[in-house]
C-alpha positions in Angstrom: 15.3 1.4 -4.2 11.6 2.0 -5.5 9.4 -1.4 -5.1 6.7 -2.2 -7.0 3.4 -3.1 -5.6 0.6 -4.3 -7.7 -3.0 -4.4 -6.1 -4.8 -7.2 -7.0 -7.9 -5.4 -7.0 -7.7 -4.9 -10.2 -6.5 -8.8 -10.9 -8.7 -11.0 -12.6 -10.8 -13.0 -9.5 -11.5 -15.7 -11.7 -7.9 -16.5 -12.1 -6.5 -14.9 -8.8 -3.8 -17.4 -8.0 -2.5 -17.7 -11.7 -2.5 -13.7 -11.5 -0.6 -13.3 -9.0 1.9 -15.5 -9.9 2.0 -13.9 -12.5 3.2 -10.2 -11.1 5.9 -12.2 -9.3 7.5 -13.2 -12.5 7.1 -10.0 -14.2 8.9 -8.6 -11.5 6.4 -7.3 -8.6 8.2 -6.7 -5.3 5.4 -6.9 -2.6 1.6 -8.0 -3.9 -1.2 -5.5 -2.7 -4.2 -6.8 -1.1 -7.0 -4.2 -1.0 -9.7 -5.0 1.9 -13.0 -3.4 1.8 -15.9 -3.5 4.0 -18.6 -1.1 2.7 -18.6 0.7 5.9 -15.2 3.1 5.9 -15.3 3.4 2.2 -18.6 2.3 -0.2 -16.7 -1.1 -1.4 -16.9 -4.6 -0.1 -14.2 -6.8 -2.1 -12.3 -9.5 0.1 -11.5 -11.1 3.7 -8.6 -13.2 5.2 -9.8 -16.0 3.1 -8.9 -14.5 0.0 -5.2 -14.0 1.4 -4.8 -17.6 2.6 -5.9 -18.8 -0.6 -3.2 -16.7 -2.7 -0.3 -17.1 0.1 0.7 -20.6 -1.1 1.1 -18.6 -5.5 3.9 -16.0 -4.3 7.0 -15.7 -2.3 6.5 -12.3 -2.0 5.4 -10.3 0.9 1.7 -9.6 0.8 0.9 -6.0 1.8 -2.7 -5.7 3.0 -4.4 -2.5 3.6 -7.6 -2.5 5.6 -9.7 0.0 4.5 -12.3 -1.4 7.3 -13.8 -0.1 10.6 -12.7 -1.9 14.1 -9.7 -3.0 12.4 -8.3 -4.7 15.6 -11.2 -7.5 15.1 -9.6 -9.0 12.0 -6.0 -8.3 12.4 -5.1 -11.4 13.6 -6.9 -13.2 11.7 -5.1 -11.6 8.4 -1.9 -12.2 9.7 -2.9 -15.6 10.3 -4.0 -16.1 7.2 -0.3 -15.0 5.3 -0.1 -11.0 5.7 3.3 -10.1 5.8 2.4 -5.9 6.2 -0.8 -5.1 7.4 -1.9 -1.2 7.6 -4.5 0.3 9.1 -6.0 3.9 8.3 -5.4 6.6 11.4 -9.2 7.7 10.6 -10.8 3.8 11.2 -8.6 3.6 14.9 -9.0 5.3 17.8 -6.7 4.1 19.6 -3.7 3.8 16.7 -0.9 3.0 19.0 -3.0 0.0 20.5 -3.5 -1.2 16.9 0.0 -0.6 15.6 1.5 -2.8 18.4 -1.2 -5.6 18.2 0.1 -5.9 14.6 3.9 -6.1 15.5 3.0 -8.5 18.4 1.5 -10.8 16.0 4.6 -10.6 13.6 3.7 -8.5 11.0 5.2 -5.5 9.7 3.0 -2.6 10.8 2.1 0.7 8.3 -0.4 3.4 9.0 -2.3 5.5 6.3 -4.1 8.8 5.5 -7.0 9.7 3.3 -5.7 12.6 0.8 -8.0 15.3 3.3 -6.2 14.1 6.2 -3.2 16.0 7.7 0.4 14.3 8.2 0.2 16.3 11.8 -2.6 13.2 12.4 0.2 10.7 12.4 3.5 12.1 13.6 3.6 10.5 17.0 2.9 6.8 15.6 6.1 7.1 13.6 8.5 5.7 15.5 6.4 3.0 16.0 5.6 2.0 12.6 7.3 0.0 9.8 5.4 2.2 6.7 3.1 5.1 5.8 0.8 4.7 3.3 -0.6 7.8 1.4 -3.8 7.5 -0.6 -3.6 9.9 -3.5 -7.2 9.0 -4.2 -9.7 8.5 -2.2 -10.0 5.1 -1.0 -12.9 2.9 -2.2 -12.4 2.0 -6.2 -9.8 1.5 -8.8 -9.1 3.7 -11.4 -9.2 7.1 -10.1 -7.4 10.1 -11.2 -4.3 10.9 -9.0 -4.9 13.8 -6.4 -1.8 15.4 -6.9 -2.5 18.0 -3.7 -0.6 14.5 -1.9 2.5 15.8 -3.2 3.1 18.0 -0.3 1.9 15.6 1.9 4.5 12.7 0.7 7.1 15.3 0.8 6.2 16.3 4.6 6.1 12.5 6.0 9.4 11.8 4.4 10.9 15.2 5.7 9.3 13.9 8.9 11.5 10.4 8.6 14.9 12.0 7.9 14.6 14.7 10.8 13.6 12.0 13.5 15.9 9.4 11.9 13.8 7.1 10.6 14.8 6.2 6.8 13.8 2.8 6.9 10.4 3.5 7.2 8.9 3.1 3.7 6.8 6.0 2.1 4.0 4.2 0.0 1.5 5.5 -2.6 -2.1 4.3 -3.7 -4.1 5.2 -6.0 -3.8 6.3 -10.1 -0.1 5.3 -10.3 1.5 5.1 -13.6 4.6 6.0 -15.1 3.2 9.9 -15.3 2.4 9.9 -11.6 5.2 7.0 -10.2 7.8 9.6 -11.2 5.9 12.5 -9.2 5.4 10.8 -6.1 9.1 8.8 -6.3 10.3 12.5 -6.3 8.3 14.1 -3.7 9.8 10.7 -1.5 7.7 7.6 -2.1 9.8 4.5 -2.2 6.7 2.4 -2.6 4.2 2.2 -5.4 1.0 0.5 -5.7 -0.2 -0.2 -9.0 -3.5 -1.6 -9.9 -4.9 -1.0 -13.8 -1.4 -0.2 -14.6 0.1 -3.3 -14.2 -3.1 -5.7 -14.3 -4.7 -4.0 -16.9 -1.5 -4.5 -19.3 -0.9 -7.2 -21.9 2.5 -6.9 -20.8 2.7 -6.7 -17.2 6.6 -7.3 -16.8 7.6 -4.6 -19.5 4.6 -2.2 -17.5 6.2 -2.4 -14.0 9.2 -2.1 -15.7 8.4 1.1 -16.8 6.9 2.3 -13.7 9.9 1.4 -11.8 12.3 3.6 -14.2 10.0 6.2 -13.7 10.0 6.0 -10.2 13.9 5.0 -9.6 14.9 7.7 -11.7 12.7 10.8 -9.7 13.7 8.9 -6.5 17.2 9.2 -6.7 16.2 13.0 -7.7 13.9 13.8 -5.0 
């Protein structure tokens, strides 16, 4: 089943908690919380705060992706606050497996990610140890990129990875210029996770955009 993730990056701030209600009654599956520091990429946007204040507007599990250097200083502090995932980039963490388990011990699901220049080799031995993998097929720092379609391969290789070491559960996740053009692509090359920011957000009609997305995606899944 493909699950729909909409980042609230590009939400409204003004009206955050009304917005994300909002995606959970048009039919969002997880909400994505982007976190930026202006250090790992050239964006500041929002700290554990943010996700306290919009844990009490959704059941849903909130999927925060730390786009930050030193990682392990705020991790707990994030769960704390309401994170239900929390993923951390294999290029901010030097010691990954250190970080991964800090996050499970906390109680939180625990995901890694990749940069669209860095090689799926990078993360093969944390992937027993981790409950996603999160591809960016842009690079990370600002919404409403163009899709890097060179991630193709790259989605394809981690879930190839999965199968072969037995390891299905572990969800493939996408970020960056999804739509219904692109959800289908990376749904067939084996991501069961999209993240959508301007697509869904920047929509009149959110429910009848993830909607589409999800078709997209559901229908190249069960392809791929």
């Amino acid at each position: 089943m493909v699950k729909i993730a909409p980042s609230i990056l590009s939400a409204d701030f003004a009206r955050l908690g009304d917005e994300v209600r909002e995606a959970e009654q048009a039919g969002a599956d997880w909400i994505h919380v982007d976190v930026m520091d202006g250090r790992f990429v050239p964006n500041i946007t929002l700290g554990p705060v943010v996700v306290e204040a919009i844990r009490p507007h959704t059941r849903l599990p909130l999927d925060v992706h730390l786009m930050i250097n030193e990682p392990d200083h705020y991790i707990e502090a994030f769960v704390k606050s309401g994170a239900d995932v929390v993923s951390v980039h294999q290029e901010a963490c030097p010691h990954l497996h250190r970080t991964i388990d800090r996050i499970k011990e906390l109680g939180a699901k625990a995901g890694v990610v990749i940069n669209p220049a860095t090689p799926v080799s990078l993360i093969e031995p944390i992937l027993p140890d981790v409950d996603l993998v999160l591809l960016m097929t842009v690079n990370p720092g600002f919404g409403g990129q163009k899709f890097i379609s060179r991630v193709l391969d790259k989605i394809g290789q981690v879930r190839r990875l999965l199968v072969e070491r037995g390891l299905p559960h572990v969800d493939v996740e996408v970020d960056g210029g999804i739509n219904a053009q692109t959800a289908a692509l990376a749904a067939q090359a084996g991501a069961n996770v999209l993240v959508a920011g301007s697509a869904v957000f920047g929509q009149a009609d959110r429910q009848a955009a993830m909607a589409t997305i999800r078709e997209a995606g559901e229908r190249a899944y069960s392809r791929g």
